[in-house]
N, C-alpha and C positions, 0 to 999 in steps of 0.2 A: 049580491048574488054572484060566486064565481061563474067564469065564462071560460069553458072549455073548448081549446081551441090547437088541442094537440100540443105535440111536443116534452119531451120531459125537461126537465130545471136544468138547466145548464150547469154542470159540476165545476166547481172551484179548482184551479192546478194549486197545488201545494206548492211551496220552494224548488224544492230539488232540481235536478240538472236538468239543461238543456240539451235538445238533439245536438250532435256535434255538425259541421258542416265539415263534409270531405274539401281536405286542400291536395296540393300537391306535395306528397310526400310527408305529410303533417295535418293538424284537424285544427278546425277553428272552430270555439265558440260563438254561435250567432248571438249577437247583443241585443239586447231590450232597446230601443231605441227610442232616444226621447224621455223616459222614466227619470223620474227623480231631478228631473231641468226645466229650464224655462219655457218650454216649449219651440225651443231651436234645436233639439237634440244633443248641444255643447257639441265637443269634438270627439265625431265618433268614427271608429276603424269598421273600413267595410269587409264583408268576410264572403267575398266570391267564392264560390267553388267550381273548380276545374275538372270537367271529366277528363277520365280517360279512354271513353267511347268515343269523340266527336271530338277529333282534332284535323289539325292540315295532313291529308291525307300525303304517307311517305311516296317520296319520290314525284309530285307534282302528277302522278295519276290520278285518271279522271274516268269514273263508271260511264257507259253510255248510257246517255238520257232516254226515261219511257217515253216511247210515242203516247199521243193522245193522253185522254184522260182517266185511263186503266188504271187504277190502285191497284197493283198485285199482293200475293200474301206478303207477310212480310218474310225476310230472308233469315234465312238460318244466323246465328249470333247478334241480333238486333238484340239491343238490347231494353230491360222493362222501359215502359212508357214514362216517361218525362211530360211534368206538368208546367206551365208557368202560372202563378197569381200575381195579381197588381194589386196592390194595396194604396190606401189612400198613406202618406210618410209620418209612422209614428206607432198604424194599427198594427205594424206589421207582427206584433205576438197576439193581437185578439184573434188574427185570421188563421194565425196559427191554432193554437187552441182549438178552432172550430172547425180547419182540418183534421185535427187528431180526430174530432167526436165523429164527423160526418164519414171519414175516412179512417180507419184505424191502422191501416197498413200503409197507408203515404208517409215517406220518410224525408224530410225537410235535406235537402243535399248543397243549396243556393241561399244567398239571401244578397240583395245589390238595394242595402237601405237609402232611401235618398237618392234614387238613380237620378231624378229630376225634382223640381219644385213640386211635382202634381202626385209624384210614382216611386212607389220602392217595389224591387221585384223579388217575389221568394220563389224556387226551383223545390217542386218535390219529382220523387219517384216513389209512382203505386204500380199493382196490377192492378186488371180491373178497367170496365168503362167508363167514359166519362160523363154518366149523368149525374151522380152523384158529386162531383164538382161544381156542377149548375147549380145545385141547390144552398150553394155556402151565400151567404147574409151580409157578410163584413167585407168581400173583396169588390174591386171594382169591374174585372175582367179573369178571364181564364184561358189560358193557351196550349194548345199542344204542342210541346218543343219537336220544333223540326229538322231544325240545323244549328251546331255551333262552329265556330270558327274563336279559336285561340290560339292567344301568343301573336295579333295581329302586328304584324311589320308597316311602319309608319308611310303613309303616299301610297301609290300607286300599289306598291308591293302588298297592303293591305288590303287594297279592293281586289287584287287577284287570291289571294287567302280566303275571302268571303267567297268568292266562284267558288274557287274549286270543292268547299268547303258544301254549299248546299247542294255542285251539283255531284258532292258525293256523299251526300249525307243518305246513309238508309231508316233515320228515323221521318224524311218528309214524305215518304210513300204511307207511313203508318197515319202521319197527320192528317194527311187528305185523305184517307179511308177513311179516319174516323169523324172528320167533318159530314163524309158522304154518307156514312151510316144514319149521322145524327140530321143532315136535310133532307133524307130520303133520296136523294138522288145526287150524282155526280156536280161539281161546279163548272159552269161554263166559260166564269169571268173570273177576277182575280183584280185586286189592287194592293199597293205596298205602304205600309208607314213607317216610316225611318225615323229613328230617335236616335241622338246621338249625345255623351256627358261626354267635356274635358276635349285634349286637341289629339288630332290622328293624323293629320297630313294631307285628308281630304274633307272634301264637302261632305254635310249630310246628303245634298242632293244628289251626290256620286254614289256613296253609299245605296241609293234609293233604288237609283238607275243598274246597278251593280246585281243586286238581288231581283229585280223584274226582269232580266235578261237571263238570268239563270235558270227562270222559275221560267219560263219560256221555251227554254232550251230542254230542262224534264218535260214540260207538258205544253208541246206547240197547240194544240187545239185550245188550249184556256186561250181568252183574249185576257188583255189588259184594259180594264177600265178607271175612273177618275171617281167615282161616286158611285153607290148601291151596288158591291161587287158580292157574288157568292161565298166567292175565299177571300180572308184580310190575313195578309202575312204583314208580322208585326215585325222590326228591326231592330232590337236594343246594341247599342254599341257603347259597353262603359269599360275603362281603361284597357286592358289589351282582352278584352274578351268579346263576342259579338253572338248574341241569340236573336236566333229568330224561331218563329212560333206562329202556330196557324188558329185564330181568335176564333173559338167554340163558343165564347158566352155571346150576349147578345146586347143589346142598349139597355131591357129590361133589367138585366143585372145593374149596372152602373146608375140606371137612369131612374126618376123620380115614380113611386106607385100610382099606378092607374086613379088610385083612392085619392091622389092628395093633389091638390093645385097649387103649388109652391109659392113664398113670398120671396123677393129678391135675399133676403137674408137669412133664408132657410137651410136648413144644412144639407148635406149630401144623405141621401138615402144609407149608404156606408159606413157612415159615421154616426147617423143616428140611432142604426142596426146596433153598433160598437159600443154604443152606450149601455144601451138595453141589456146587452149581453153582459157588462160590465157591472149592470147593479142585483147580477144574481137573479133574475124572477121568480118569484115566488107564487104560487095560486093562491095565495093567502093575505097579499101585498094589495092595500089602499094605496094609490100612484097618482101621485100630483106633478103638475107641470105647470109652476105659478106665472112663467113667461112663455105661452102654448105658441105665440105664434100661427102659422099654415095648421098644428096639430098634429104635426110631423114626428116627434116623439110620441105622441100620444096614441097614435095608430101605429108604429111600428111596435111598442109595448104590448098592445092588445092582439097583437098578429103573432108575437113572441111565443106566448102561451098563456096559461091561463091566471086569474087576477079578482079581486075580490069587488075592488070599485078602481075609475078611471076621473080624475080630477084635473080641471084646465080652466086656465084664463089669462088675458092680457091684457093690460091699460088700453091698446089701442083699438076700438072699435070693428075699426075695418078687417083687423085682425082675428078678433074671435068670431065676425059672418064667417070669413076663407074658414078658422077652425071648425067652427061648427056644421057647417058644407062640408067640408073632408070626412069627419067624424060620421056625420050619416049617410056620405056617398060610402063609408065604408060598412056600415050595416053594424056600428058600435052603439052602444049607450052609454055617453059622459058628455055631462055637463059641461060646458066652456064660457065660464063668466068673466063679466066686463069688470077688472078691479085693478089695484095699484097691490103689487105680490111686496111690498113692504107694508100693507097693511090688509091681513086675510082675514076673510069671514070664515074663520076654520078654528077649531075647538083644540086646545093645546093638546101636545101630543098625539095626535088622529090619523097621520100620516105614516107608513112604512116605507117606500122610496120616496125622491124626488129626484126628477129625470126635467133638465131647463138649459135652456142656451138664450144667456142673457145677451142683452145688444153689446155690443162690441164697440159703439159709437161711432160707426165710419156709416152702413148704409142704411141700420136704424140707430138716432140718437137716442144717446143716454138720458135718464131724467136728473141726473145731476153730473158732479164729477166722482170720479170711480172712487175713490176712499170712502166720502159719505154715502154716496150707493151701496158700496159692498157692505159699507158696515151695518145700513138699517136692514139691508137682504138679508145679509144673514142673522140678525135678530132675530126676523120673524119667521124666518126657515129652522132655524134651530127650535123657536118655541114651538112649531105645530109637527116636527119631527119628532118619531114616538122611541125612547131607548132603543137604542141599538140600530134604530135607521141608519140608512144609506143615501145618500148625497151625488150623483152623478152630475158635474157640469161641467160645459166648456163655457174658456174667457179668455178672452186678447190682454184683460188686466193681471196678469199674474201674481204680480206684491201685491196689489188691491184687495183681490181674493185672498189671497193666501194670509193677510195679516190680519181680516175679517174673518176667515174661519177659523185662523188658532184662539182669538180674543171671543169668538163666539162659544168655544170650547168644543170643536169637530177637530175627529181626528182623521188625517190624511193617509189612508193608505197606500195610494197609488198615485202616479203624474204619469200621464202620456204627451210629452211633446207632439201637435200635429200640426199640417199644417194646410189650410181649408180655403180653397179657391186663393192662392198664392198669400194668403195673412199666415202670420205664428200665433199659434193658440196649444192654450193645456188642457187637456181632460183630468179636472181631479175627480179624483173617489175618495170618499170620506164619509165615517161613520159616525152618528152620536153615541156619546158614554152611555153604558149601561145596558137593560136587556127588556126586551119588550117582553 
């Protein structure tokens, strides 16, 4: 019995071009990242974009700072609102994608794939509020860009660019309005996180201290705190560029659903989103998840939209109690049975998805070595998968899989190099021959 639960199917992008990213003086294509690789993304060109709103202000002028914590309107030539997303390194075109649907006027202007192990950042500009950013699925975080500083000059000379740089930025008046809108009330306190790719000439710690001083200097009544702060200004600094941004989203975004009690090798919430999104949803789609694990696909599928039947199970015992818990603290109906997903009690061809994140062998082991594993998997994943199915999995064994699913005869559509709690791993997509 389908189970209607909002949302329409997520529409497929077709080929065609991508947004361009403003450079300076020239456009750069944002690159698929990761696609079609081993799940390192191989060597890939990153494609900053540089405004020309928010530079080192000419002649080392310097606006006077708001007293207190007054957000005023914002000022004649501000320019549209500036977003940042965090992406988990790899997703960064599913999040895309699902800004176009949520947002259809946000224009992709950034993209800093790979900023770190954890993080790639994409830069849009929308009009418009920002709740409808809260609502994206696939990101980790969402910022309201406050300040940039480019073309950072190396040492010392770099940390006074970053001053002058937010305490003349007129987009951080707009940021703290908008945080104040969205808490209901002004922020009291304030803390800073400073990230920093590649060398500058100073510490990240400088850098830290650099931007708390500043943000002090606009708004002496905020204090600075260490932990549980109203405002979090974020600090990216990768090669001569420096954004900073005022974090709108919350934990909830990033962090694990109320619904699900994680197992140490459970995926990220974002990742599991990326999946879902990835095997097209259908309300007509039987959905199996023959390694269910916490059930962590298996309730992010069902929250998706709507679905015909939801199928789970795991070797490991302990593992389908946590799924089957999760599954009915979420008010779902699917079954999570205790089996070996190289040998299913499922009727050939029955299946329309399968959505599975096999062990990786590091924090749950394998039942065998990854050749002879991938190869029985995919045996019996291909037999119970019905024409024209669809295949989502991530794996840390890449040739394993991948020689297992061309000799099972799945075709791969898609490779998302990503990379999950600091391992390299691929998402493939891949369909069976034929047409249900």
């Amino acid at each position: 019995m389908a189970r209607s639960r909002g949302g329409a199917r997520p529409e497929r992008r077709s080929g065609g071009s991508r947004p361009r990213v403003a450079g300076r003086g020239t456009e750069r294509r944002v690159e698929r990242s990761g696609e079609n690789g081993r799940g390192d993304g191989g060597s890939e060109r990153r494609a900053p974009a540089r405004s020309a709103t928010y530079g080192r202000p000419a002649g080392g002028e310097r606006r006077e700072a708001r007293a207190g914590r007054g957000f005023g309107r914002a000022e004649e030539g501000t320019a549209t609102p500036r977003y940042l997303v965090h992406t988990v390194p790899g997703l960064e075109d599913v999040a895309q994608d699902e800004v176009g649907e949520l947002i259809p006027e946000a224009r992709l202007v950034g993209a800093w794939r790979r900023f770190d192990e954890r993080t790639s950042l994409l830069e849009f500009r929308a009009e418009g509020g920002p709740r409808p950013w809260l609502k994206l699925a696939t990101t980790e975080d969402v910022f309201a860009l406050a300040a940039r500083a480019r073309a950072l000059r190396p040492g010392e000379a770099g940390l006074a660019d970053l001053s002058a740089a937010v305490l003349t930025s007129r987009q951080l008046d707009r940021a703290m309005r908008t945080l104040t809108n969205l808490r209901k009330g002004a922020p009291e306190s304030f803390r800073v996180v400073a990230r920093m790719a590649g060398e500058h000439g100073f510490r990240r710690v400088d850098a830290q201290r650099t931007l708390e001083s500043a943000i002090r200097k606009r708004f002496p009544k905020m204090r600075r705190v260490a932990e549980e702060a109203d405002a979090e200004l974020w600090l990216s600094v990768v090669a001569d560029d420096a954004l900073v941004g005022v974090r709108l989203s919350s934990e909830r975004m990033r962090g694990t659903r109320k619904e699900i009690r994680s197992l140490p090798a459970s995926l990220k919430p974002s990742v599991a989103r990326a999946m879902v999104r990835l095997s097209e949803p259908r309300a007509e789609d039987v959905v199996l998840d023959p390694m269910a694990g916490a059930g962590t696909l298996l309730v992010e599928r069902a929250l998706a939209g709507p679905y015909a039947e939801l199928l789970g199970g795991d070797r490991d015992a302990s593992a389908v109690t946590r799924a089957r818990g999760n599954v009915r603290t979420a008010g779902l109906q699917a079954p999570v049975k205790e089996w070996d997903a190289r040998e299913l009690p499922l009727d050939d061809a029955s299946v329309d998805v399968i959505l599975t994140n096999p062990p990786f062998g590091k924090q749950v082991e394998m039942p065998a070595e990854p050749e002879p594993f991938y190869r029985d998997l995919m045996g019996e994943l291909i037999r119970v998968l019905k024409p024209g199915g669809r295949l989502v999995l991530v794996t840390g064994q890449f040739d394993a899989f991948q020689a297992a699913a061309k000799a099972a005869g799945l075709r791969t559509r898609r490779r998302l190099g990503v990379v999950l709690r600091g391992e390299r791993a691929t998402i493939f997509v891949c369909e069976k021959a034929g047409r249900s």
